[in-house]
Every structure is written in C-alpha cells, then in structure tokens.
N, C-alpha and C positions, 0 to 999 in steps of 0.2 A: 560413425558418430563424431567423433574427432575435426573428421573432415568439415563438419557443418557447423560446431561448436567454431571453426577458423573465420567460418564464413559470418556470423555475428559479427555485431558494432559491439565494443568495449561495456561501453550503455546499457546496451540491451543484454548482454551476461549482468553486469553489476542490477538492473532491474529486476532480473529473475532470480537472482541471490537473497533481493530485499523481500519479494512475494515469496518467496520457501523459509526467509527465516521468519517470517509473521505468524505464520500455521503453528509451526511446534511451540510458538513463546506462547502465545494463546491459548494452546491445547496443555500447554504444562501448567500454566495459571489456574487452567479449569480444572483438571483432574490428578495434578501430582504435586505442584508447587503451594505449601502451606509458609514458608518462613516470608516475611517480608522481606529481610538482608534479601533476599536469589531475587525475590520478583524487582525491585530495584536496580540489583547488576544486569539483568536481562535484558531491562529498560531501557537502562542508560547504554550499554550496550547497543542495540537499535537502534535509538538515539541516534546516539554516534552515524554507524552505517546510513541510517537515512537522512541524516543531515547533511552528510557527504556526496550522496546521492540528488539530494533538491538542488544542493547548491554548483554539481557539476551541469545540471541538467537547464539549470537557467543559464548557466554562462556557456555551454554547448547552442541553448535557442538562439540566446545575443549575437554570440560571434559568429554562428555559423550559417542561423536559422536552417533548423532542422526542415525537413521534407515535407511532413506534416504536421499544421500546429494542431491538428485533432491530435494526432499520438501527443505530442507535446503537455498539451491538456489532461490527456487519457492520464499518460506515466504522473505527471505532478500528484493529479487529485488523489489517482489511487496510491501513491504514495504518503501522501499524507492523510487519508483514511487511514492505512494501519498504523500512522503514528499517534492520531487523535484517538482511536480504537484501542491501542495498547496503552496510550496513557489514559483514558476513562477507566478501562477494564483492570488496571495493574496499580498503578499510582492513587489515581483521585477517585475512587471507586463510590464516593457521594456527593462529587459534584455535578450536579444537574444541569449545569451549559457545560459540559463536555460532553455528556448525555445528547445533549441540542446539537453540539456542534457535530459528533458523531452520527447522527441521522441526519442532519442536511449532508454532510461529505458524503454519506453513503448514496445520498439520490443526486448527488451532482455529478458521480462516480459514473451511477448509472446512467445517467443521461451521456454522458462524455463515451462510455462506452457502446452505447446503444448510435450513436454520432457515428463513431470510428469505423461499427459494423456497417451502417446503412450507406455513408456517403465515399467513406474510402477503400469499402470492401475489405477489412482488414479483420481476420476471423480475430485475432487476440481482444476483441473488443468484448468476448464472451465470455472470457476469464475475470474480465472487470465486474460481468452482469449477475454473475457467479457468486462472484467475492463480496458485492457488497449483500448480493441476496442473503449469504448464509450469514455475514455480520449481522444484517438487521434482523435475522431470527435467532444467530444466538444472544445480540442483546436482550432480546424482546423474556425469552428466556431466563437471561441473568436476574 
C-alpha cells in the first residue's frame, strides 16, 4: 500500500485528503454538530485546505500544463463544489444563490466527470458522478 501511495503526484494525495475531509464536515453538520462556533471552525478550516489546493492546482496547470485539462477541470470543479456545498450548507444556510450556485457546480461537476470517463477513460471520473449525485439529493433533502 505504501508502495503505491509513493507512486502518486503530491496533487493527487492532497486531492484525496480535500474529498475525505468534505464527507465527515458534512455528515457532522447534519447529524452531530448543533453549536455554530464548531460549524464555523470547520469551515474555515476547509476553507483554508481548499483554497491551498485551487490555488496550487492552477499554478501546477500554468507552469506545467498538466496532462489532461479534463482532470484539470474534473479536480477544480469538484473542488469547489465542496466548497460552495459546505459554505451553503454550514455558513449561509438561507441564502438562495448559493443554493443556485451549488446545483449548477453540482451539474458542471457532473458533466466534467462524465467527460473524464468517456473521453480519457479515466475511472475517477465516477467518484465525481457520485459525489455530486449524493449532494444534489441530500440538498434536495435539506
């Protein structure tokens, strides 16, 4: 396991770090987390990590132009889907264009990842088709 975790881009660890901490902040908002102070550190917390993450990822495409601009595509969007999704759902929880902007990310997500599958043959494009599926039923939900 070790051995294949070496064989990953730096990127693509820090990508899978930002999609595993989005699930628990989400799942703790819905079912454990009542104080606003926590839902706030959370956030900004995330925040943080994924702001770190956009902004390596566009200066990674600049200078280096990555391999594929569909991944390119794929990581930003669905990056900032869990950032517009955590900040609708945590933060601004009645404002109705993050509401908006949170369902168009989620089908741009989809499409980007639905892209990735068909034209680059790239299975991670399911995990995108996935994630914004279950956001847009548990907003639909919320």
């Amino acid at each position: 396991m070790i051995k294949k975790m070496r064989e990953l881009a730096p990127m693509e660890l820090y990508f899978r770090l930002i999609s595993l901490m989005f699930w628990p902040i989400y799942w703790y908002k819905w079912i454990v987390i009542t104080i606003e102070n926590y839902n706030n550190i959370l956030f900004y917390i995330y925040f943080v990590v994924d702001a770190i993450f956009i902004t390596l990822l566009i200066i990674k495409y600049i200078r280096k132009k990555i391999e594929s601009k569909r991944y390119f595509k794929f990581a930003l969007s669905m990056s900032l889907t869990y950032l517009i999704t955590l900040s609708s759902f945590m933060i601004f929880t009645t404002n109705i264009t993050l509401l908006y902007a949170q369902i168009i990310m989620c089908i741009i997500l989809m499409v980007e990842s639905w892209k990735l599958i068909k034209e680059d043959y790239n299975d991670i494009g399911v995990v995108g088709v996935l994630a914004a599926l279950l956001i847009l039923i548990l907003t639909y939900f919320y």
